[in-house]
C-alpha angles and dihedrals in degrees: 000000000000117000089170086122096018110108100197117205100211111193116192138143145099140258090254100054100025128234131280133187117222127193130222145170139156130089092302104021089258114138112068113224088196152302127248139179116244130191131230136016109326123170123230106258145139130243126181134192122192103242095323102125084125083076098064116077125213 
């Protein structure tokens, strides 16, 4: 598949050291938008958005 205008939102992370969201787009999901700190229990997933990173806001 072509993510070459997928941005892509990644949550991971663990209670110890806490979750983050990063942010990705490009044809392998290689350039990395930005990372931010999120709260809570968040499960690792995966969202994508066809060439919406305008969208997501840092």
């Amino acid at each position: 598949m072509d993510y070459s205008n997928t941005v892509c939102a990644h949550y991971y992370g663990s209670k110890a050291k806490g979750y983050s969201l990063t942010i990705t787009r490009g044809p392998s999901l290689a350039v990395v938008l930005g990372t931010i700190k999120v709260s809570g229990k968040v499960e690792a997933k995966k969202v994508c958005k066809a060439n919406n990173y305008k969208a997501w806001n840092f």
